[in-house]
C-alpha positions as CSV (number, residue, x, y, z in Angstrom):
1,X,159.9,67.5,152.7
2,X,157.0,66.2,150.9
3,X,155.6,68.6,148.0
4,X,152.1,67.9,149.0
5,X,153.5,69.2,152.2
6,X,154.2,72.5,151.4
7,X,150.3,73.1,150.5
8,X,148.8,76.0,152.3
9,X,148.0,73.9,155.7
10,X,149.4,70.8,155.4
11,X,152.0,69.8,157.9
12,X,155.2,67.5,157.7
13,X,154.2,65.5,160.9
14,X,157.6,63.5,162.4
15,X,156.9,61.3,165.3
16,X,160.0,60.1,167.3
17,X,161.0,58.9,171.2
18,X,162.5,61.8,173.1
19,X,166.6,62.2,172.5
20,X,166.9,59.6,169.9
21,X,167.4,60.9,166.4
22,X,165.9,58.3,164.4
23,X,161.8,58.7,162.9
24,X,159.3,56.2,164.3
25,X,156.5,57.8,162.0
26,X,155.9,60.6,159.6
27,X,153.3,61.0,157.1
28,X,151.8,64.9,156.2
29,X,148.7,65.7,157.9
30,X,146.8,68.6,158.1
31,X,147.3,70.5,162.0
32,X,147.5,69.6,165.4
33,X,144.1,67.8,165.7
34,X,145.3,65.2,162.8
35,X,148.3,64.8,164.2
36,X,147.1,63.6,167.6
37,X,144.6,61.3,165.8
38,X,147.8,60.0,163.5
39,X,149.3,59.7,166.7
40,X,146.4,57.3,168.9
41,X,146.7,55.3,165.6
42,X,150.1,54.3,165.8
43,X,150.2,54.2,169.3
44,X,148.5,52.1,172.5
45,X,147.7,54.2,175.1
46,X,149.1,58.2,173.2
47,X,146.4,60.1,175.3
48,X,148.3,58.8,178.7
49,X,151.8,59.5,177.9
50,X,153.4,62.9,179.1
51,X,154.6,63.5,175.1
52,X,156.0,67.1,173.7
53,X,154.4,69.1,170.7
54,X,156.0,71.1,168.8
55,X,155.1,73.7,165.1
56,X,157.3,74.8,163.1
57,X,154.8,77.3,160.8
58,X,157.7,78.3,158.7
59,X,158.5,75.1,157.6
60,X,155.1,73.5,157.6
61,X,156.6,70.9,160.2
62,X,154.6,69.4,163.5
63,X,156.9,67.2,165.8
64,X,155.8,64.7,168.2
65,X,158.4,63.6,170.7
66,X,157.4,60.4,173.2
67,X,159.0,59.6,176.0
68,X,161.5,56.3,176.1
69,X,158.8,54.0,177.9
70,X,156.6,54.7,175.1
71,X,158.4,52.9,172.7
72,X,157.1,49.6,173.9
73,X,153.6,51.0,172.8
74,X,154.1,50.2,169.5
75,X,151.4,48.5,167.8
76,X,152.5,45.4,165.8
């Protein structure tokens, strides 16, 4: 993990498709609401999609899981 991560509320925020193991974005932000406006800026239409949150507090981790179809949101 980052170091600046690991400042009192600052988050590790991994972005991925749903049951693949690889990262399609991470960057640290700083809760929930910066994670879903890291997340519309990456991706078309993130509002819309039926995507999983999840907190790790221990950790200072936030995970963002998309479903498959999402992938071909990217934006180039």
């Amino acid at each position: 993990m980052n170091s600046s991560a690991t400042e009192a509320g600052l988050f590790a925020l991994e972005i991925r498709i749903r049951g693949r193991t690889d990262l399609l974005h991470k960057e640290v932000c700083e809760g929930l609401e910066d994670a879903i406006r890291i997340g519309e800026k990456w991706f078309r239409a993130f509002q819309a999609r039926n995507h999983c949150f999840g907190q790790g507090s221990k950790r200072q981790r936030i995970f963002i899981l998309l479903y498959p179809e999402t992938e071909k949101l990217l934006r180039s």
